[in-house]
N, C-alpha and C positions, 0 to 999 in steps of 0.2 A: 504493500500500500504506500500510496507516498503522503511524506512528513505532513502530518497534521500540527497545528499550531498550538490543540487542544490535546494534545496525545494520544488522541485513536487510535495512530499507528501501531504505539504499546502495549492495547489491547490485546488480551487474548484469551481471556476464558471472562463472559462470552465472546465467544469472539459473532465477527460482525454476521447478520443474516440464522445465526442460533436460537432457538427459543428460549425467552430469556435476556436477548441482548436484543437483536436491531441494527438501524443503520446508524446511530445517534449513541451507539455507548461513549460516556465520556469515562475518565481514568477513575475517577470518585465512585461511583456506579459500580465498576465490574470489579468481579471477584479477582483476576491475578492480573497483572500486567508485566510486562518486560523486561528486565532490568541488563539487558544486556550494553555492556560498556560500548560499545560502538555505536556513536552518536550520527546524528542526521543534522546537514547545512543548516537548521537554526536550531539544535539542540546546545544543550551545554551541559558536561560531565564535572560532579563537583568529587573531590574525594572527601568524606565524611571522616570528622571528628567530634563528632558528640547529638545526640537525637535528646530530643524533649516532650517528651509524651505529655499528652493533654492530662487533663487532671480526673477526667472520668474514666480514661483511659486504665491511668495508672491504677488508682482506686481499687476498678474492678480485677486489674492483675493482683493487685497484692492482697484481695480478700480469698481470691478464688485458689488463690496459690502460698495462701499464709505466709506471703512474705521472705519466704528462704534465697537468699542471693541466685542459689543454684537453679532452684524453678522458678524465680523472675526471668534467670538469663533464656534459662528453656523456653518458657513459653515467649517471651516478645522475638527470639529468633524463630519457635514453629511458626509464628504469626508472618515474618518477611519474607521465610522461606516459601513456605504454601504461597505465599499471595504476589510476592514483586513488589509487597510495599507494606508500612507499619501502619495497616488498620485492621484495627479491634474487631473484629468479627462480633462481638456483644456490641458493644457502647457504639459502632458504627463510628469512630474517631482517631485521630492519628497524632498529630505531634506536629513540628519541623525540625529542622536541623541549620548546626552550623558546620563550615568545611571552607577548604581549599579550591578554588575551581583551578580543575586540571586541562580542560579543551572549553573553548567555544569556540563551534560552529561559526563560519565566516556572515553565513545570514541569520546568526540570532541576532534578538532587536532587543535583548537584557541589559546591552553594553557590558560585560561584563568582559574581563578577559585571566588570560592564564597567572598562575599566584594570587589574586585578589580573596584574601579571608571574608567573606558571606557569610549571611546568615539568609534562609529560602524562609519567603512568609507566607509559604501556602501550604496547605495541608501535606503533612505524611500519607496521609489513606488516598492520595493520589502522585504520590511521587513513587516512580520506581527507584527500587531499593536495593542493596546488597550489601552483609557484611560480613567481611573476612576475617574477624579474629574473634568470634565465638561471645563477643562481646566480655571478655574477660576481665576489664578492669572495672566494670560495672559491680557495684556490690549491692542492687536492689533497692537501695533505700534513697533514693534520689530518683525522681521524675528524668533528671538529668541523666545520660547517658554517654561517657566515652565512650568511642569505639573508630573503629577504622571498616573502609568498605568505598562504595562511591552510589550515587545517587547519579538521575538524570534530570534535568530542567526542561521546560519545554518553552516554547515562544511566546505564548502566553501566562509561562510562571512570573513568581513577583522573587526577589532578590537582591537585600541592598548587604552595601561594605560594612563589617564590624567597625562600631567606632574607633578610634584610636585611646579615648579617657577614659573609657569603659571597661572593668574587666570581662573578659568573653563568655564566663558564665551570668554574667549580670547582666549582660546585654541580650543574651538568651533568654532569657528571663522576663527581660521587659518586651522583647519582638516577639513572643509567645503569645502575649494577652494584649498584643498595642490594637487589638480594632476594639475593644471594649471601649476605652476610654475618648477614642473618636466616636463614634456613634451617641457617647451620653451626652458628648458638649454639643452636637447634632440635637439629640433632642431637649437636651436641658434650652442651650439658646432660642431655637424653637417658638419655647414658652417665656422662654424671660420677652422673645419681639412678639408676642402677641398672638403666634400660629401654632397653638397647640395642634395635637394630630389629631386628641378629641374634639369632642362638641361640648363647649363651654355651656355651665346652665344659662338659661338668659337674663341679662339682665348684670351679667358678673362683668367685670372690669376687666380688661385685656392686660396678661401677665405684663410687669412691668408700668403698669401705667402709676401713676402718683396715687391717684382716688384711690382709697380704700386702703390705699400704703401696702400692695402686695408688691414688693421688688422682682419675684422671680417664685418657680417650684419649689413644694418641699420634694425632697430628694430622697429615695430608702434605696438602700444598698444594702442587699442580703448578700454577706460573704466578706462585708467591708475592710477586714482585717488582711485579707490575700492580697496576691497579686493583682490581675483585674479588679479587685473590688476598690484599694485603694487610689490605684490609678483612676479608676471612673469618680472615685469623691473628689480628686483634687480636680479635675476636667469637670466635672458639677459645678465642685466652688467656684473657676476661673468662669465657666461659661455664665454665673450670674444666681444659681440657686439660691433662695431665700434660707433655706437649713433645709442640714444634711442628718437625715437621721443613717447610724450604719446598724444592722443586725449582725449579731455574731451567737454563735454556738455556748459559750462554754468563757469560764471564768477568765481562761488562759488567752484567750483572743479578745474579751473586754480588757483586758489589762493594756494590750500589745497596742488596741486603736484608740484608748485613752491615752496615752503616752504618745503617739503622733499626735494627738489634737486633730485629727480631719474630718470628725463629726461632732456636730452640735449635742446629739444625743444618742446615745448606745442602749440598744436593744437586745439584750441577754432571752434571747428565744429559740426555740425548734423548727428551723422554716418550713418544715413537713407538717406542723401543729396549727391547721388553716387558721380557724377560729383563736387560741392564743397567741399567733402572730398578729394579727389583724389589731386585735386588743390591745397587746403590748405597743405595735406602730404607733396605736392610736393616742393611745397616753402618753406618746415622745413626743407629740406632736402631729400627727399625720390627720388621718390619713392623707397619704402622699402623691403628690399629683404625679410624680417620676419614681416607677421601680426598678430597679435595676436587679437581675438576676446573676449573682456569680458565686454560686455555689455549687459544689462536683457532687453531689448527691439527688437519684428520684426524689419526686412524692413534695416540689415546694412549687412547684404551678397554683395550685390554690390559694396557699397564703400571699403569696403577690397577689392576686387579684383581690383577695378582700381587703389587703393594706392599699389598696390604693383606691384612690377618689373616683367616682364618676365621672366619666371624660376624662380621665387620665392616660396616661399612657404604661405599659412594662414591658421591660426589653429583657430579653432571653438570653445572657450571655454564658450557658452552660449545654454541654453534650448531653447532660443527662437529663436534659427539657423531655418530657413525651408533650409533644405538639397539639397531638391530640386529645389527651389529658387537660391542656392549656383551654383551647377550643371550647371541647365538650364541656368544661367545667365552669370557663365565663359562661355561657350557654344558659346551664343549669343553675347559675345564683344572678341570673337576670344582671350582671355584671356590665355596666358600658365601659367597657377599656378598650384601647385601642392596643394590639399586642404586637412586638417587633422579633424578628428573628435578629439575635446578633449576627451579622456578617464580619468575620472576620478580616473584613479588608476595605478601607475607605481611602481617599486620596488624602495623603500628608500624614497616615497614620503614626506609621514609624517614627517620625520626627518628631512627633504630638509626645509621644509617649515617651523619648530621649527627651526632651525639654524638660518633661514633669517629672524627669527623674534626677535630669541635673537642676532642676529650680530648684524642687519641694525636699528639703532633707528627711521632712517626715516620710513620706513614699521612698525615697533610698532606703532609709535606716531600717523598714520593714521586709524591704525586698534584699537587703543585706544579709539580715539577721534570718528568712529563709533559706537565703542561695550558701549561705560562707556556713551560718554560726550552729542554726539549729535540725540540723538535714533530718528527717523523720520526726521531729515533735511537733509540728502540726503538719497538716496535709496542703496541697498546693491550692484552695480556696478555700481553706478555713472551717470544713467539716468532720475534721480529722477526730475530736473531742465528741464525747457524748455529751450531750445539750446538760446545761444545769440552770434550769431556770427559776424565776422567783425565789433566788437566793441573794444573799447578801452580797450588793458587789465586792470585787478583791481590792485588797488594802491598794490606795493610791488610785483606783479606780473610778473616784469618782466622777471625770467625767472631765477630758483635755480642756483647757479652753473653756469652762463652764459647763461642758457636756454632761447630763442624768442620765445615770446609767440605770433602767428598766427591764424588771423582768416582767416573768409573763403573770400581771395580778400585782408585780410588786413594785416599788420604786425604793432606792434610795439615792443619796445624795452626797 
């Protein structure tokens, strides 16, 4: 077949005209693709040093495989082996990576050329894959992944240069989760000019307007203490939010996003617990006209949509979304929200989320204290902790920047 832009050509189980596949399989879609190192005039061959598995990804490896180094490394190599690429066969989710490019293709339109350390900002579950050393310096307990192998790019993949001030696992890090934080200052600004996605009741002041002294959304961030969740509060605050309520799990993640200071008020609840989320939102101040979803765990579609206002909006920044669950359930509690799939990719993302990491020290010192200090004591969106809610917040907790920290029933201060 010839070089498709979209990687067709990598296809091959289904392959094209099978039952099952079609004329229109793309890489994401089909169960194996190619990874054969011999690139095509607008491909680009990267040689791989380190893969970063999504956070529902991971999760569900290290539940189903209790975590042992040995059968983390087994099963995320059955998974690239079988398939030509690292997606989860459960979670339907993948990762990216950062590497070397070792070829490009004289008509890729990447700009990219030989030597240049990358990092790929499109999905694993569509990148063909290969790795050569058995993944052996991997010890399991990090999302993060050295290893050696090579990947292929396509004409339409996305791929910018590691920065130079950045250390390269921290930059991983942040190009991991940078469409979250593009897409909230997308919807938070939105509302601070006036053009929510909902239908405002009538009669209400256009976000922003002086009347009625509303400056901007309130803001709920479930997962607030993680990666994407903190980045999406600081890209809230900049794009204009009135206050940023953040929900967190468990004692240990109130602590971690009080000591940032990047919500007004912390929500100590169960985001799987509809009705005690909604409740707890509601007494931090909400309900919230902007929900932001970034948490790696089923079962919190619900509680977003009852934490947030009528004509409000929530945005889905997790694998572990059921869509349909979302749907069917605004549906079911006569819900007007308007709902967003996160897209992982908006124009200037990447840079959006370098900015907020070399602005805001609180978002460094968080995503620090993930990547360097504390690898395995919370998880990569902050649902690692079984919930401990309506309990007393933890010493110093009460609350950055005047933050009330909130459980579910309870407040203190």
């Amino acid at each position: 077949m010839t070089s498709s832009p979209f990687g067709l050509h990598r296809v091959c189980a289904p392959e094209l005209g099978e039952p099952g596949g079609g004329a229109t399989v793309l890489p994401q879609a089909a169960w194996r693709l190619d990874p054969d190192p011999r690139i095509q005039p607008d491909e680009v061959r990267v040689r791989v040093e380190r893969l970063n598995l999504d956070a529902a990804s991971f999760r569900q490896l290290r539940e189903s495989t209790g975590g042992g180094a040995d059968d983390m490394r087994a099963a995320v190599l059955d998974v690239i082996t079988r398939r030509g690429k690292m997606h989860n066969p459960v979670t339907g989710s993948g990762g990216m990576l950062t590497g070397v490019v070792a070829e490009a293709g004289p008509r890729s339109p990447l700009g990219l050329r030989a030597g240049m350390r990358i990092a790929t900002l499109v999905s694993l579950s569509l990148t063909p894959l290969a790795i050569t050393d058995g993944l052996a310096a991997w010890d399991g307990q990090s999302e993060q992944i050295p290893c050696a192998g090579h990947a292929i790019l396509f004409a339409r993949s996305i791929a910018v240069p590691l920065p130079d001030d950045l250390p390269g696992a921290l930059a991983l890090a942040v190009f991991d989760v940078c469409g979250a934080p593009a897409l909230t200052r997308r919807v938070v600004s939105a509302y601070f000019a006036g053009r929510g996605f909902g239908d405002r009741p009538a009669g209400s002041p256009a976000a922003g307007s002086p009347a009625a002294g509303w400056p901007g959304p309130v803001v709920a961030i479930l997962g607030a203490a993680g990666k994407s969740g903190s980045l999406s509060a600081a890209a809230a605050r900049a794009a204009g939010a009135a206050a940023i309520i953040g929900v967190v799990p468990s004692d240990a993640e109130a602590a971690l996003l009080h000591e940032s200071g990047l919500a007004d008020a912390i929500v100590l609840a169960d985001a799987r617990d509809p009705v005690a989320l909604a409740e707890a939102v509601a007494g931090a101040g909400g309900p919230a006209d902007v929900t932001v979803v970034c948490v790696d765990v089923p079962g919190c579609e619900g509680g977003a949509i009852l934490a947030t206002a009528p004509g409000g909006t929530v945005v889905f920044f997790s694998m572990a979304t059921s869509f349909s669950a979302a749907a069917l359930g605004a549906e079911g509690m006569a819900a007007d929200v308007t709902m967003l799939i996160g897209n992982g990719y908006a124009p200037g993302h990447a840079e959006l989320a370098l900015d907020l990491i070399r602005t805001s020290p609180a978002v460094r010192t968080l995503f620090e204290r993930r990547v360097f200090h504390d690898p395995g004591a919370f998880s990569v969106n902050t649902t690692e902790n079984a919930p401990h809610t309506g309990e007393t917040a933890p010493a110093g907790a009460g609350g950055g920047s005047g933050a009330r920290v909130v459980g579910a029933g309870k407040e203190t201060s």
